[in-house]
N, C-alpha and C positions, 0 to 999 in steps of 0.2 A: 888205608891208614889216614887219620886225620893229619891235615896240612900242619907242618911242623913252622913255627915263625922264627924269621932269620935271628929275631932280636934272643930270642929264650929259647927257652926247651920246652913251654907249656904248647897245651895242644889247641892251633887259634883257628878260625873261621877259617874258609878257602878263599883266595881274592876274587874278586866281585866279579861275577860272570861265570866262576867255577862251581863244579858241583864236589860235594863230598858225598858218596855213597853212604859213609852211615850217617852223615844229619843233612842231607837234604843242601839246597842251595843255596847260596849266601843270599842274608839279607839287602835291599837295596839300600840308601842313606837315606831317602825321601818318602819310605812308604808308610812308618807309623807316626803319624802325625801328632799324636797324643803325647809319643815317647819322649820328640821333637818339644813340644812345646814343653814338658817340663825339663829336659836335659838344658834347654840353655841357661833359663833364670841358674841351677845348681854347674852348668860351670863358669859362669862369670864371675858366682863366689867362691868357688873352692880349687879354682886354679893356685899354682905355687905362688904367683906374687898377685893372687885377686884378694877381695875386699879381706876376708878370713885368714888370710896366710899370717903364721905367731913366727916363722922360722927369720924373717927380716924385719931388721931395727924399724920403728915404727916411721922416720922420717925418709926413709932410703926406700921404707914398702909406698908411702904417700904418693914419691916422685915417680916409680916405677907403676902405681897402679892407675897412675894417671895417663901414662905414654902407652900403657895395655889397653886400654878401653879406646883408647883413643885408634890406637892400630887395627884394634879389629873392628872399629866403628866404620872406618874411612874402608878394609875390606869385606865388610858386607855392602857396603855401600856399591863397589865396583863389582861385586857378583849381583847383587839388582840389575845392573845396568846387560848383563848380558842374560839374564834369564830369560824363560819366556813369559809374553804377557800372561797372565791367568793362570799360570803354573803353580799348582801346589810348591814347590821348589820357593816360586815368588811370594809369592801368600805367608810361608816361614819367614823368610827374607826378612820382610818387614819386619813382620814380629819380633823374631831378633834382633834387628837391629834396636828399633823400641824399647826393647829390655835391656840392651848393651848402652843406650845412651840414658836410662835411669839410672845405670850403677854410673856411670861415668861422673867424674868431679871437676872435672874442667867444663866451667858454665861456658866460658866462650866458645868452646866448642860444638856444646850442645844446642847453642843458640841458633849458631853458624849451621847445623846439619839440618835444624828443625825449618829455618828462615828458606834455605835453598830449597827443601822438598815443598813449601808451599809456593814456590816462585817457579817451579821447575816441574811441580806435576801438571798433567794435562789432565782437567776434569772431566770434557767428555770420553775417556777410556775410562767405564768405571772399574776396572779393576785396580788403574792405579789411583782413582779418590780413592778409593777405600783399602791400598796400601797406606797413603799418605796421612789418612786419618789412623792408622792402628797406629803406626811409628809418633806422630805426636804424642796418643792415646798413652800408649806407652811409657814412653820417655816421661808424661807427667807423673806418673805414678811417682818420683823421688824431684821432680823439679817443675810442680804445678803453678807458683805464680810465676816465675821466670815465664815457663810456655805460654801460660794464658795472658802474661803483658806480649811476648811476641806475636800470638795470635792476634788479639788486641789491634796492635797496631798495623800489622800488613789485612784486616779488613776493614778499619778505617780507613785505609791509604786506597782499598780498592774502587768504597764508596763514591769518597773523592774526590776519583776518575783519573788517579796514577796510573802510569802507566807501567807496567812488569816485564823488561822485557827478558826473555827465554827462552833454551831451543825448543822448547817441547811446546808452547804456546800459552805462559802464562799474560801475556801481554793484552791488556785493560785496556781501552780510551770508551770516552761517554758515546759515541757515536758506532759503536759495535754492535752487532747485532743483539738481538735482546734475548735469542735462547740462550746461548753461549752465557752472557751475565745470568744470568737464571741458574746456570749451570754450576758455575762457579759460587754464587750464593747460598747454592743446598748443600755445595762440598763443604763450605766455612761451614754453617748449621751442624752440620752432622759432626766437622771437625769438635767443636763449644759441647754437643752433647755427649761425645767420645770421652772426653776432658771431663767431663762430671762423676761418668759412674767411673773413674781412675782414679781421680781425686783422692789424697789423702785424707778421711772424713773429718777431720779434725781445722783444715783448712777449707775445705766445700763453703761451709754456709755461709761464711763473710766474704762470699766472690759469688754465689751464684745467683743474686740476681738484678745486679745492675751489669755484671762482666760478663754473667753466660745468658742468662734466659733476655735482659735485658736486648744483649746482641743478636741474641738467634729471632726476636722480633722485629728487631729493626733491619733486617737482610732479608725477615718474609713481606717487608712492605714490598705490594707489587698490586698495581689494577687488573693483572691477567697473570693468574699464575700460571704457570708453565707443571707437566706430569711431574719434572725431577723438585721443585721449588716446593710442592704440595706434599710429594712423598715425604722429603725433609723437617716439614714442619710438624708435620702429626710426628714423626718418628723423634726429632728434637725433642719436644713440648713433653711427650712421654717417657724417654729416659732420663733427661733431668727431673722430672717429677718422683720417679723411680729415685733415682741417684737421693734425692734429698730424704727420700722415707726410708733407705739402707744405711743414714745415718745412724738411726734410732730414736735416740732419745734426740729431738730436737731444741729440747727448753723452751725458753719463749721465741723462738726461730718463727718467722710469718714473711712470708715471698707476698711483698711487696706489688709486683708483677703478676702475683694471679687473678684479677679483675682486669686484667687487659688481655693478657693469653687466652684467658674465655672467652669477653666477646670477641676476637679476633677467629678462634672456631666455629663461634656460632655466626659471627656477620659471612662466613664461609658455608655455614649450614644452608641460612637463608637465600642466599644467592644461588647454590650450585646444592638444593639437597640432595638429589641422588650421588652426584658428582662425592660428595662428601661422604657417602655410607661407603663408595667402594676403597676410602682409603683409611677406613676406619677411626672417622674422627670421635667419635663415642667412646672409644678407649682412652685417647688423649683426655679427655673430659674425665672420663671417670679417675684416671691417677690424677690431674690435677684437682679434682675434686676432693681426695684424702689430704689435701694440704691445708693450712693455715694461712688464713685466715679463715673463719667460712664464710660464705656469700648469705644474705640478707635473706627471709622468706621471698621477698619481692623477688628480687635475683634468681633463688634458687625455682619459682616458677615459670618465671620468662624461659631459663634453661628449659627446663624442662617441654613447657609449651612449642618452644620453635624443633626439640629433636622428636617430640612425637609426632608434630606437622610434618616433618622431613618422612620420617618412615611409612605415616598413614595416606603421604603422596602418592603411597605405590598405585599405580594401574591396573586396573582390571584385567581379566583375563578376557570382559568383551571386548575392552577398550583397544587391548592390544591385539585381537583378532581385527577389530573393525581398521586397525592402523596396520594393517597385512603385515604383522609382525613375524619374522620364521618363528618355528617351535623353538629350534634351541636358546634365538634370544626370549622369549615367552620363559625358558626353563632357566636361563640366567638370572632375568629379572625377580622371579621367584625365589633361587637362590641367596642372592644380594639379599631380597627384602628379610628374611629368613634371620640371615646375619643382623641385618639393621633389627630387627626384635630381639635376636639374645642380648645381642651391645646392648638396647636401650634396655635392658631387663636388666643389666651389671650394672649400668649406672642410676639405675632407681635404687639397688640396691644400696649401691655406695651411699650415695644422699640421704638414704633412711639411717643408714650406720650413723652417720654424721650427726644427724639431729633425730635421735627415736621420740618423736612428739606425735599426738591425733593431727595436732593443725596439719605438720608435715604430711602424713601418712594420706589427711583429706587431699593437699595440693597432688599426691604422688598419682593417685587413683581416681577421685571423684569429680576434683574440678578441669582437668582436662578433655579434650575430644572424648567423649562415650564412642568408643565400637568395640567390636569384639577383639579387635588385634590388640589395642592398648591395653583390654581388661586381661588378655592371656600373658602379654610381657609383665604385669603388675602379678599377678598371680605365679609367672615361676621364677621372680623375684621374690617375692612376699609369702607367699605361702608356702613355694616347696623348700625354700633355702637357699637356692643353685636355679640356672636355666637350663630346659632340657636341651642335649646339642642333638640337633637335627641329624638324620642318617647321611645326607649329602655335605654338607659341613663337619661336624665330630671334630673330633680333636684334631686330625691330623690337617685341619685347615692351619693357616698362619696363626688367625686370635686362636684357636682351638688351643694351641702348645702352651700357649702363653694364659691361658685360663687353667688348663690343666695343671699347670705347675704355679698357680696363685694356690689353687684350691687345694694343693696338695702338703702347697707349705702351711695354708690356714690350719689344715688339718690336724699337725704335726704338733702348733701352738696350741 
């Protein structure tokens, strides 16, 4: 017989850890994660006294939806605190809290929750940056300049060489070690570009780029970037870039800031080309590429010239035998190069999009390095439509997912 529940008479699940012979064993709270993330956005609103509730006077639902959001902001808060690191469980966490402090209307509050998680997460655990940035991420969706003035100002204050002090270690002075600052500067980064694709789009354009792209440039100044400061930047530079062309229709909207975000990837090309294909800065280039303003012939050649130098870098296969290279890195290096030609094939493509003219199309193919690699990325650019993805790459690479689902939304337009 199915479990009969103490409260009715209908026939309810068995409690958690029981079995019911005719439906099998109860489900757990944490396992459909899908279910999870759209169950909380629908009941923050359609609890009795949440945002939707008609049954209480409008003024008495005001005061009371304000003391709800608030109560269960402050207890997901202290179920974080006992979860485990990395835990799916944790991972939700965030999120809802994030969602629970968009609907919330008490700004002081929201200010108060948002100010402590940046003072209070420890960034090298990345599982809690990247708790720390969803719950912002979040929360902006219904209170994005509030957040981004508070962001705003606790990473001026970090610049500045304020000190934070916290149990969990957000505490700054200028004489700390320089990973650790590295560290904390790719968290703000990724924090600013979290912030972007949330953004209510109606608000995005007149903030994004002296408060987001402006910021996330001046926290990648560094003479020696560090793995987490490098990851950050390409990943930054590309989803704001992204964020702004999910606007739509932008009007005369022109990011200011995109002649400095380029050569800051390409003074990065030049110095560290290999270095820069395995973090895919060719992607970055190519969304900031679909933006406004366009860059100048002269520009868009120099571009071009320094990423085909980077890829046509690549070493022989004497070279690397005579440099007693193993096979595997010999099969990596190929790999890499591999990628570095479809990238540089997507962003010829893009640049052609941009300006379909002969001069361009001569700068694209003719007056660069002549070899065979450039004429083949030019050709499954240009000739076939698409570049072909390689059997060791394919989609299920990182860019692969992310190419597949451009080309599928192109498809669709």
């Amino acid at each position: 017989m199915p479990h009969q529940c103490s409260s009715c008479s209908c026939a309810c699940l068995p409690p958690e850890g029981q079995t019911d012979p005719a439906r099998g064993p109860a489900p757990r709270p944490w396992n459909d994660w899908e279910a999870w993330e759209q169950t909380v956005p629908l009941l923050v609103y359609t609890v009795p006294w949440g945002p939707n509730a008609a049954v209480v006077p409008p003024k008495q639902r005001t005061v009371e939806d304000k003391a709800w959001t608030v109560g269960l902001s402050q207890e997901l808060s202290q179920r974080l605190g006992s979860s485990a690191a990395g835990s799916w469980e944790k991972l939700f966490l965030y999120k809802a809290l994030g969602t629970v402090l968009a609907a919330c209307q008490d700004l002081r509050h929201v200010q108060g929750q948002v100010l402590r998680f940046l003072q209070e997460t420890n960034p090298v655990e990345l599982s809690e940056a990247k708790g720390m940035i969803s719950v912002v991420s979040h929360a902006a969706e219904s209170h994005f300049c509030l957040l981004l003035g508070t962001l705003t100002m606790f990473s001026a204050a970090f610049t500045r060489g304020w000190a934070y002090q916290a149990s969990t270690g957000w505490k700054v002075e200028r004489r700390q070690r320089m990973g650790r600052t590295q560290t904390i500067r790719a968290a703000l980064m990724r924090t600013y570009s979290g912030m972007a694709l949330h953004a209510p789009k109606e608000q995005l354009l007149a903030c994004v780029d002296k408060e987001i792209m402006g910021n996330i440039l001046r926290l990648s100044r560094d003479k020696q970037r560090d793995l987490q400061l490098k990851l950050a930047l390409v990943q930054s530079i590309t989803e704001v870039s992204c964020a702004i062309q999910a606007v739509g229709d932008c009007g005369s909207f022109e990011l200011s800031l995109k002649q400095e975000a380029t050569w800051t990837l390409l003074d990065w090309i030049k110095r560290e080309p290999w270095d820069s294909l395995v973090y895919g800065v060719f992607q970055a280039l190519e969304e900031l590429s679909k933006l406004r303003p366009p860059l100048s012939r002269k520009e868009n050649r120099n571009l071009l010239a320094v990423c085909c130098q980077s890829v046509l870098s690549h070493p022989s296969k004497e070279r690397m035998k005579k440099g007693r290279k193993s096979v595997r890195a010999a099969v990596n290096m190929e790999l890499l190069h591999r990628r570095g030609m479809e990238d540089l094939g997507h962003l010829i493509e893009t640049l052609l999009e941009a300006e379909a003219t002969s001069a361009c199309f001569d700068d694209m193919v003719h007056e660069r390095p002549a070899t065979a690699a450039s004429g083949q990325a030019a050709k499954w650019a240009l000739v076939e439509g698409k570049p072909r993805a390689s059997p060791e790459l394919g989609e299920s690479s990182p860019g692969g997912k992310a190419r597949a689902g451009r080309r599928q939304q192109g498809s669709k337009t």
